[in-house]
C-alpha positions as CSV (number, residue, x, y, z in Angstrom):
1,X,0.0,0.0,0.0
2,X,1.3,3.5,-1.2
3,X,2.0,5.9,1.4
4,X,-0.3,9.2,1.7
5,X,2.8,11.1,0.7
6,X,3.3,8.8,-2.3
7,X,-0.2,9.7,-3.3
8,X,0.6,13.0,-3.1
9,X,0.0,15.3,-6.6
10,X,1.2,19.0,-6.3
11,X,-1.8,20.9,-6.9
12,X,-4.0,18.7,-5.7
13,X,-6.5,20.2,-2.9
14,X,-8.9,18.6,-1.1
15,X,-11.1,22.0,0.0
16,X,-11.7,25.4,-1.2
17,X,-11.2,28.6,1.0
18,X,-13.5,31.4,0.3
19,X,-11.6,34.7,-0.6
20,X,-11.5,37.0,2.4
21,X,-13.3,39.3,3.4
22,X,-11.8,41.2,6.2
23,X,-8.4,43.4,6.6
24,X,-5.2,41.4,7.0
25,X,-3.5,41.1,10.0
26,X,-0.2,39.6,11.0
27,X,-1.1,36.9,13.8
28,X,2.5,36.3,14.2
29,X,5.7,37.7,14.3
30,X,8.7,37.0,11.7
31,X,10.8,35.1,14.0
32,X,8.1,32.7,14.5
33,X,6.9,32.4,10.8
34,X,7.6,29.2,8.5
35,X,10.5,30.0,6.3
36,X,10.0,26.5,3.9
37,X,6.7,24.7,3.1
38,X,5.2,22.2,5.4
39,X,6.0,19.5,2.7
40,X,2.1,17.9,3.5
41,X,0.9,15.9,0.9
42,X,-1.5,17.0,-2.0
43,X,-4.8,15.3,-2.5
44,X,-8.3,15.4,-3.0
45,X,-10.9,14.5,-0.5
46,X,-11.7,11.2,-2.0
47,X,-8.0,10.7,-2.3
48,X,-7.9,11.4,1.5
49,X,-11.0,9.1,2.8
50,X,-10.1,6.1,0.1
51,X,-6.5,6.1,2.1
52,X,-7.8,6.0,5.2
53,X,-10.5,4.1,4.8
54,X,-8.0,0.9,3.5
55,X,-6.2,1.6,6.4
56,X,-9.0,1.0,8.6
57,X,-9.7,-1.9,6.5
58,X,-6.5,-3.0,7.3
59,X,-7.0,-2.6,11.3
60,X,-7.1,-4.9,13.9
61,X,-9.8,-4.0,16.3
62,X,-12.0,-5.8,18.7
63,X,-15.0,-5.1,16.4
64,X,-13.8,-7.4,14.2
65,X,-11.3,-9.9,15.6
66,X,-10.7,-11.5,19.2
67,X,-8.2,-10.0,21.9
68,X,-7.2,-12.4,23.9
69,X,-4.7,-9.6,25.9
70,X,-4.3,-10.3,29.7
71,X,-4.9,-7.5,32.4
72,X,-6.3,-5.4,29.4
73,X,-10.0,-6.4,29.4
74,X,-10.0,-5.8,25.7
75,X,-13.8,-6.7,25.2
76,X,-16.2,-6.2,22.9
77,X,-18.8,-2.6,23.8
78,X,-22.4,-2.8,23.3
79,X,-23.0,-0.3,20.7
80,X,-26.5,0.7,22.6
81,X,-24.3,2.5,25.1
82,X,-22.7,4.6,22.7
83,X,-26.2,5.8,21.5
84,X,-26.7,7.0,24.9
85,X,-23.5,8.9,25.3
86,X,-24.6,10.5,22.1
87,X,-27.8,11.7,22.7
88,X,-28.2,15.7,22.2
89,X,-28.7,17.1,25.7
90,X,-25.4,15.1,26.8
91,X,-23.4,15.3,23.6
92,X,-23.5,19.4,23.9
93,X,-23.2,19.8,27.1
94,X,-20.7,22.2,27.5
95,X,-18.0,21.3,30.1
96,X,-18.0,24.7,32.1
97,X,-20.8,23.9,33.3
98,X,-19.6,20.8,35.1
99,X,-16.6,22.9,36.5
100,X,-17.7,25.7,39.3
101,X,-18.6,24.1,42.9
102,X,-19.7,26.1,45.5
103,X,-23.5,26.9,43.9
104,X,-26.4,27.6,46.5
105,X,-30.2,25.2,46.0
106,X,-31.4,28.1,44.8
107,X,-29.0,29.6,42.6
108,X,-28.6,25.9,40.8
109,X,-32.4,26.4,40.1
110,X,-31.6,29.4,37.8
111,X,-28.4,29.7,37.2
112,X,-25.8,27.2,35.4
113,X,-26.7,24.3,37.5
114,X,-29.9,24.4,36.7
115,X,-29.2,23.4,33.0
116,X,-27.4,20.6,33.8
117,X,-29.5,18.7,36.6
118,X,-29.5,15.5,34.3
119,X,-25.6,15.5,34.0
120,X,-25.5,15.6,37.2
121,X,-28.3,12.8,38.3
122,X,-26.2,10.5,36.2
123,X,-23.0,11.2,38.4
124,X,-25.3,11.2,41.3
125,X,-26.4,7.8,40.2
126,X,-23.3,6.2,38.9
127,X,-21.5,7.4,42.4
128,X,-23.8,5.3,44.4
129,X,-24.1,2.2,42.2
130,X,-20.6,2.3,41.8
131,X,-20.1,2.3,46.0
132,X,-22.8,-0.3,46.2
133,X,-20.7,-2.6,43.5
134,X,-17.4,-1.8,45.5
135,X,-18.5,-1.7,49.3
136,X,-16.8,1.7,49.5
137,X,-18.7,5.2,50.7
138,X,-17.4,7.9,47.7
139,X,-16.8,8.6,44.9
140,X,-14.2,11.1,43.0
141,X,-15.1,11.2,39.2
142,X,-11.8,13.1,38.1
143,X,-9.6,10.6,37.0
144,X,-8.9,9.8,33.5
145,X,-8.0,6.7,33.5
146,X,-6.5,3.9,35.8
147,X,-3.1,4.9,36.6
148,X,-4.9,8.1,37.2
149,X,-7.2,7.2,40.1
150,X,-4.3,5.3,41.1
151,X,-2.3,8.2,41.9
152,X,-5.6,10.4,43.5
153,X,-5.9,7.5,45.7
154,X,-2.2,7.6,47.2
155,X,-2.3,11.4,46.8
156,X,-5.3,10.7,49.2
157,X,-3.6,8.4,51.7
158,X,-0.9,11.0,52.0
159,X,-3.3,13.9,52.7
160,X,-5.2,11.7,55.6
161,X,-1.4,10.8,57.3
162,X,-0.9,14.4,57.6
163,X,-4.2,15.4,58.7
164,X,-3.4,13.1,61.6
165,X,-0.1,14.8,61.9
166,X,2.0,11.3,61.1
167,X,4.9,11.0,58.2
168,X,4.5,8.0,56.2
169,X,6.7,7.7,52.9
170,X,6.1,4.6,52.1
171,X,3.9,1.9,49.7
172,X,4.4,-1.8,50.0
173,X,3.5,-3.3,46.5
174,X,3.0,-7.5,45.7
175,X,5.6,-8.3,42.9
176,X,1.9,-9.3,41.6
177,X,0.8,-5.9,40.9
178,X,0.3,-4.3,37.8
179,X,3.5,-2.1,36.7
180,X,1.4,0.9,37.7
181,X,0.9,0.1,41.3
182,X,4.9,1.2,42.4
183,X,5.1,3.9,39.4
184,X,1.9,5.7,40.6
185,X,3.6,5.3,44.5
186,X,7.0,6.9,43.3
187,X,5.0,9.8,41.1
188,X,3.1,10.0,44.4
189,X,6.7,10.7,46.7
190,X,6.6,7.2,48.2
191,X,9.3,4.9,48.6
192,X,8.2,1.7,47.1
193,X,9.1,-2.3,48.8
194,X,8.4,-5.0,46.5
195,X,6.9,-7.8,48.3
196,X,7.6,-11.9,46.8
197,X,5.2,-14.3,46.0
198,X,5.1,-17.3,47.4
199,X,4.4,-20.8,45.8
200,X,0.8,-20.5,45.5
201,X,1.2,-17.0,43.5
202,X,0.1,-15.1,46.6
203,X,1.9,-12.4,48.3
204,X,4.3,-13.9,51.1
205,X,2.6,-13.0,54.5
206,X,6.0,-13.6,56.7
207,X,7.9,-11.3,54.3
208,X,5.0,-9.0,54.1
209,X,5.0,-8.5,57.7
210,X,8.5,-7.8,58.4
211,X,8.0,-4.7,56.3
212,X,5.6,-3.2,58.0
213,X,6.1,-0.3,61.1
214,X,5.4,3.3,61.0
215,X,6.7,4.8,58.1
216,X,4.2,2.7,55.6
217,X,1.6,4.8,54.5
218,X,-0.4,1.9,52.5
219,X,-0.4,-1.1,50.8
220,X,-1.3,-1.0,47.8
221,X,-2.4,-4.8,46.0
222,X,-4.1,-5.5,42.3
223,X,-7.0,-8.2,43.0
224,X,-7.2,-10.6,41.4
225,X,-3.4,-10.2,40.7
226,X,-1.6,-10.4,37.3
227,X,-1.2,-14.3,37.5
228,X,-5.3,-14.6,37.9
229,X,-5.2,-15.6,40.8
230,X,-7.3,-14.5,44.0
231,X,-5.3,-14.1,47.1
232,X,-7.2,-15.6,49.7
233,X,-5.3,-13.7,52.3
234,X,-6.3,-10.5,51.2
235,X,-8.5,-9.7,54.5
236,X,-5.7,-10.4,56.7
237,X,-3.4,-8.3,54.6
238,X,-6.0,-5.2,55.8
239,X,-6.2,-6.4,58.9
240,X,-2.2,-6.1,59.0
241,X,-2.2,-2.4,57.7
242,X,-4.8,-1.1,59.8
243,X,-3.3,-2.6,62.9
244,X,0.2,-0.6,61.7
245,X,-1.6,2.9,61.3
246,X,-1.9,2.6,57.1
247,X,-4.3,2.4,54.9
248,X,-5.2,-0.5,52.3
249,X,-5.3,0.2,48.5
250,X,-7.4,-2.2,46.1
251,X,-6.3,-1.8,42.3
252,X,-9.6,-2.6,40.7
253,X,-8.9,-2.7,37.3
254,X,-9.4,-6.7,36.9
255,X,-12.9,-5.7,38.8
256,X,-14.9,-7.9,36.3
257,X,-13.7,-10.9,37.5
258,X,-15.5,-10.1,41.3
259,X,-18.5,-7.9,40.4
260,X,-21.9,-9.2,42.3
261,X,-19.4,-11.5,43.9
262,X,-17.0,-9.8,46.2
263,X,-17.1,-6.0,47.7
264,X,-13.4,-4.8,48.2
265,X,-14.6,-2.5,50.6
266,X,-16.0,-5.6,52.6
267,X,-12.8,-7.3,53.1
268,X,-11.2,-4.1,54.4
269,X,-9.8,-2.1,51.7
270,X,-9.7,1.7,52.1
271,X,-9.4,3.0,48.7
272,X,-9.7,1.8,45.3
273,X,-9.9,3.1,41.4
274,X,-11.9,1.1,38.7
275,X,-11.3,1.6,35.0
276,X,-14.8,2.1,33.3
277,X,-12.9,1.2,30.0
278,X,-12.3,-2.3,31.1
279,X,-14.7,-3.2,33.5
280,X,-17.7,-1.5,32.5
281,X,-17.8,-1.9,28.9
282,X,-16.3,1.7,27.3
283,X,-13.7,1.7,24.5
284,X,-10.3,0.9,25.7
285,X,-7.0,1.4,23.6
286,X,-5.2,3.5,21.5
287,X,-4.6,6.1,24.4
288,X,-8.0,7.1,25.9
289,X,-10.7,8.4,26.1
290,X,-10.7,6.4,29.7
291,X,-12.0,7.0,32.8
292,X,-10.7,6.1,36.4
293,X,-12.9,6.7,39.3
294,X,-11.3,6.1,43.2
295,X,-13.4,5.1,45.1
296,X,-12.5,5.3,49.1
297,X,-14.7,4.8,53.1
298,X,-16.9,7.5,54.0
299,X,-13.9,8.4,56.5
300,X,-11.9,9.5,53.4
301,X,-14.5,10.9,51.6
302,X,-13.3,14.9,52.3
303,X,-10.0,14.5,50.7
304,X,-11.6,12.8,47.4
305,X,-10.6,15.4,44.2
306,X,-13.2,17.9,42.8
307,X,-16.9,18.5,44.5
308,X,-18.9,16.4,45.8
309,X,-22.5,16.2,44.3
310,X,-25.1,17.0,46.8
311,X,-28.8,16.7,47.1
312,X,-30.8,18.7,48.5
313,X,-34.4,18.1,49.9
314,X,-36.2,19.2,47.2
315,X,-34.3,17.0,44.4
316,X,-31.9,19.7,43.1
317,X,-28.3,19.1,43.0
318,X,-25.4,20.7,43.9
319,X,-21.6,21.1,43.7
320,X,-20.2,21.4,46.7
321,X,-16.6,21.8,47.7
322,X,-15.0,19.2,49.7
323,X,-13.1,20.9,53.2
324,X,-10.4,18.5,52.8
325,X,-10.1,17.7,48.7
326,X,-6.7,16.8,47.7
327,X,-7.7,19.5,45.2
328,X,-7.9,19.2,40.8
329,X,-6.3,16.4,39.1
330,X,-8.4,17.1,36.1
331,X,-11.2,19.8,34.5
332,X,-14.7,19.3,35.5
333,X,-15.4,15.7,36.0
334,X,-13.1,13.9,34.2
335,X,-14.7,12.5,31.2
336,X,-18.4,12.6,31.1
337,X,-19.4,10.6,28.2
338,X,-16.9,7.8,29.3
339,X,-19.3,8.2,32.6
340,X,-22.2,8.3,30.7
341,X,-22.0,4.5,29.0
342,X,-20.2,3.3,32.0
343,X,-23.9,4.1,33.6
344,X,-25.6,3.2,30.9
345,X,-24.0,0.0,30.9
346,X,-24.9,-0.5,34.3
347,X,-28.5,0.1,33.9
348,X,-28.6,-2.4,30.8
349,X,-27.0,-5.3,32.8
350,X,-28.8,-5.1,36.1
351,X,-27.2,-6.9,39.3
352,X,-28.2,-10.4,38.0
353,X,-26.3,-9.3,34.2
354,X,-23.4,-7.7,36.4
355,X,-22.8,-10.8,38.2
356,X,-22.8,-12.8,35.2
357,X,-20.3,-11.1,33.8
358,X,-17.8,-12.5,36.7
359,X,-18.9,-15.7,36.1
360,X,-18.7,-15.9,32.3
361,X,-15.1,-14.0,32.3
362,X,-13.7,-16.8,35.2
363,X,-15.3,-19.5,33.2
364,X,-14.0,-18.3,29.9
365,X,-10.5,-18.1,31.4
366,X,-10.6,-22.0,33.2
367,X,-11.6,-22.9,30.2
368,X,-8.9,-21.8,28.4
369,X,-6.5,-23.1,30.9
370,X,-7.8,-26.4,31.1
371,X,-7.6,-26.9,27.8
372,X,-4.0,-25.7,27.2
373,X,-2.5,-26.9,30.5
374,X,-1.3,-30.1,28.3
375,X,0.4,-27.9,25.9
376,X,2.3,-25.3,28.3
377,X,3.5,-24.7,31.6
378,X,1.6,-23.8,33.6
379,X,3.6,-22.3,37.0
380,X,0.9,-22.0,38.9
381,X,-1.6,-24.7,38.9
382,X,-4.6,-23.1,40.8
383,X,-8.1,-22.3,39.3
384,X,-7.7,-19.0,37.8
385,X,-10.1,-15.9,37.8
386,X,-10.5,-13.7,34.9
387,X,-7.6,-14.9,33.5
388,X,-4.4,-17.4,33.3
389,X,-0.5,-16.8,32.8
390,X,0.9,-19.8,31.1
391,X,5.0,-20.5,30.7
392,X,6.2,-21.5,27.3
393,X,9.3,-22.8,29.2
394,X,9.2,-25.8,27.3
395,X,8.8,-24.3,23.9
396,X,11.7,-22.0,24.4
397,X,13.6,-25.2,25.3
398,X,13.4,-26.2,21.7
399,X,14.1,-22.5,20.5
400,X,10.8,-21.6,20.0
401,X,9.8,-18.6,22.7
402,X,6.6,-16.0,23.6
403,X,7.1,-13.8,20.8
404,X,7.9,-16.5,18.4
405,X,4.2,-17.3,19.4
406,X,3.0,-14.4,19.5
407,X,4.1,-13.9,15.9
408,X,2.6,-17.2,15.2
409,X,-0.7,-16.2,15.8
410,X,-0.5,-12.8,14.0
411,X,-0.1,-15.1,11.2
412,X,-3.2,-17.0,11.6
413,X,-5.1,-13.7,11.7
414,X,-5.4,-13.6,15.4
415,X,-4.4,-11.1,18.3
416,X,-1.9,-12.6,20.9
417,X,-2.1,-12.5,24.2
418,X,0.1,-10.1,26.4
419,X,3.6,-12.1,26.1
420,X,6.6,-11.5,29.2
421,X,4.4,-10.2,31.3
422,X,4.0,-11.0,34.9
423,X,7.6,-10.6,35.0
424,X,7.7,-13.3,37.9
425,X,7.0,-15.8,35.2
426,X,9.6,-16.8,32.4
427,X,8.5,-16.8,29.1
428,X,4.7,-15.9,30.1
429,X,1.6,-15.9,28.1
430,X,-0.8,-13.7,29.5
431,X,-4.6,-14.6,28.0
432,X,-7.9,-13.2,29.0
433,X,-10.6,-13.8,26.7
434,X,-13.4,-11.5,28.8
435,X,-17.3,-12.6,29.3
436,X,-18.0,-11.5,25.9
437,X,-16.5,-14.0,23.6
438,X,-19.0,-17.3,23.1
439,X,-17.1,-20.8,23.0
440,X,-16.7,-21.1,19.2
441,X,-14.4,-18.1,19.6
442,X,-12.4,-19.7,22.4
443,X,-12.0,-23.3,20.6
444,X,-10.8,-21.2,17.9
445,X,-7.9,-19.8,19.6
446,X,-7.1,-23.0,21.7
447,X,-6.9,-25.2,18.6
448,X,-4.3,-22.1,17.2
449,X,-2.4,-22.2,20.8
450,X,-2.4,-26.4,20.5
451,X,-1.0,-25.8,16.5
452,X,2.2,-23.2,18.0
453,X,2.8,-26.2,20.8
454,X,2.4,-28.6,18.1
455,X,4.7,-27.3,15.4
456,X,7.3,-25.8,17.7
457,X,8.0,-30.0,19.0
458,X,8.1,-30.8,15.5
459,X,10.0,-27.9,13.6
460,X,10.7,-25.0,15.6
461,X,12.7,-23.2,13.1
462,X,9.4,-22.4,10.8
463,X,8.8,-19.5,13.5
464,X,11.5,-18.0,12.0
465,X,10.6,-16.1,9.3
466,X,6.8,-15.8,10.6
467,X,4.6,-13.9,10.0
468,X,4.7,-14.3,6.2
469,X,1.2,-13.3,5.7
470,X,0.7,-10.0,6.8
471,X,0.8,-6.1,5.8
472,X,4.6,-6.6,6.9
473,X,7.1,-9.4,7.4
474,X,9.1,-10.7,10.3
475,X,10.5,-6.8,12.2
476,X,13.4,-6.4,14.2
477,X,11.8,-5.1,17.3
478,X,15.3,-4.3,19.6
479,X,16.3,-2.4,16.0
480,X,13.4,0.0,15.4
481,X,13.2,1.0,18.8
482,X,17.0,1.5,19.2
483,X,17.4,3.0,15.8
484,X,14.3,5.5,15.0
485,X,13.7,6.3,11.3
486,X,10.7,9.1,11.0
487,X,11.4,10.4,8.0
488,X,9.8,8.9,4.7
489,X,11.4,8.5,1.2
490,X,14.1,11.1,2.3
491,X,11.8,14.3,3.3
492,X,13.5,16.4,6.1
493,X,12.4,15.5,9.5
């Protein structure tokens, strides 16, 4: 396929300013003016939408194809939720008025407020069904994504240590975690201490214990963790922190494997975030738009970011400031029309369809495992949750490793699953095939797993030169990332 800039004819325009009709004035100054041409290409709006339009043709999404990713929750969106993100009244709401807290009942009645008392019956709503789902008493709508409310929530824990006139600096973290868990601790200021697992993929207890005294500020664990696995020790971890003066931090983003079935908030955890683009069914990749609510006890609910939405006797709501807020991590409310399906997805499953969502994601995932456990490692033989990290140890024995895989099933025409990562586990395959796929979809991918195991014992070196059927060949990934090359057929960066 021809690049756009190959496509390019000089002359070629794709719209037509009208002359204008107003005096000319210099926006900028000469210093800051372009001396040479852009060099953009040249084409014609059919040029332009026939371009990308192959392209998208030539996409791997999960509207068309199966995503087997682990820890990404890559699952397929009812489109009915996008309709009601879309509707008028919440597609043009403008985002100032989301933005000013601090409005009196009877100013919200005519004022700004008062055109926006759906928006904020949604968020209103969502708040409390979300707190019912996790056990917790508040919520703070502002962060954009995970990693986001992950950081709120420890900017949180260090705002309630110093309210109480302590100085904690520091976040234990399970070597079980997702990578965010210690990243958002350091952005945060805390020193980090990486916990072991031990042999049943849970976080060790004796080692966890030594580590704790006065200067933790939290502990911070991803459940169910990145092996898929539920530690069953997780109340007595709580139990632990409280009883050392910190707090306990639930990562919630694998929250689909537990909803209906377990409340973090009921086995003791103090703060949590949820990702609404993986556990509640808005789009997820390609950088955003995501949404990360933290969620924490009523105790904590003053130092939660932004305003709290209030109300009042007579059914109007309000913004009101929080005495205590950690302050703005983001405008307004974050991302409203990520809110908006996340609700609307709520509404359409009901408790009975939330709770089958656990049980069709953890049932999707044993099955996976049980069926591939004779073709791979498997280091940790326990039933699994929403998904299950396999080893393929025994393929790399033969010089056939995850990426050789990997590259394996990009040839079939299907999406890997996340390779190398847990780090704890050599060679790891990382697979979660989410509630939403039916079991057609999942034989498919077992029988192309079973084929990688099957041809890596009897030729190994046909991984090569794979993939041979695809937009490109086999890339030399430690090359293009240690040697860049932006420019295209010779044009000046």
């Amino acid at each position: 396929m021809m690049t756009i800039y190959e496509k390019s004819v000089t002359g070629r325009k794709g719209v037509k300013l009208p002359e204008r009709d107003v005096k000319e004035y210099p926006a900028l100054g000469d210093k800051l003016l372009r001396l040479e041409e852009a060099g953009l290409p040249e084409l014609s709006e059919p040029d332009v939408v026939r371009h990308f339009s192959a392209l998208a043709a030539k996409n791997y999404s999960v509207d068309s194809n199966f995503y087997p990713l682990g820890s990404c929750t890559m699952k397929y969106n009812p489109k009915v939720i996008e309709d009601a993100a879309s509707l008028p009244a919440l597609r043009n709401l403008h985002p100032f008025l989301l933005h000013s807290p601090g409005a009196s009942a009877a100013a919200s009645k005519s004022a700004g407020l008062g055109a926006i008392q759906g928006a904020l019956e949604i968020l209103y709503r969502l708040e409390k069904a979300l707190s019912a789902i996790t056990g917790m008493g508040a919520v703070s709508f502002q962060p954009m994504a995970g990693a986001h409310g992950e950081f709120a929530g420890l900017k949180i824990a260090a705002a309630f240590h110093a309210s109480r006139g302590e100085k904690r600096n520091t976040v234990i973290v399970p070597d079980t975690s997702h990578g965010t868990n210690p990243a958002s601790s350091a952005m945060a200021g805390f020193r980090v201490i990486t916990v072991t697992s031990d042999k049943n993929g849970e976080m060790d207890m004796s080692e966890y214990q030594k580590h704790l005294n006065s200067s933790v500020a939290a502990v911070m664990m991803t459940v169910p963790n990145t092996l898929g696995i539920f530690n069953r020790n997780i109340k007595e971890v709580c139990e632990l922190a409280h009883k050392a003066g910190a707090l306990a931090y639930c990562d919630g983003a694998n929250m689909n494997a537990l909803l209906g079935k377990m409340r973090p908030g009921d086995a003791g955890f103090d703060i949590m975030h949820l990702n609404m683009h993986k556990t509640f069914a808005t789009p997820h990749g390609g950088g955003g738009p995501g949404a990360g609510p933290v969620c924490v006890k009523k105790e904590l609910a003053d130092f939660l970011p932004g305003a709290a939405i209030v109300k009042d006797k007579s059914g109007v709501f309000t913004l009101v400031k929080r005495p205590r807020s950690i302050g703005a991590i983001a405008p307004f409310f974050g991302n409203f029309a990520v809110l908006v399906k996340a609700y609307a997805y709520i509404l359409l499953m009901g408790c009975d369809g939330l709770k089958e969502v656990a049980e069709k994601a953890v049932l999707n995932a044993n099955y996976i495992k049980a069926a591939l456990e004779k073709f791979y490692e498997l280091p940790y033989k326990r039933r699994c949750m929403h998904e299950c990290v396999f080893s393929a140890s025994l393929q790399a024995e033969k010089g056939v490793h995850a990426l050789d895989i990997a590259k394996f099933l990009i040839d079939g025409g299907m999406h890997p699953p996340t390779i190398y990562f847990p780090l704890i586990v050599k060679e790891a395959l990382m697979i979660e095939p989410t509630e939403t796929e039916s079991r057609g979809t999942l034989d498919a991918f077992i029988e192309m797993m079973a084929s990688a195991a099957r041809l890596a014992d009897s030729d190994p070196d046909a991984f090569k030169k794979m993939p041979e059927h695809c937009c490109v060949g086999r890339l030399d990934e430690t090359a293009a990332a240690r040697k860049l090359d932006i420019k295209e057929n010779g044009a000046k960066p």
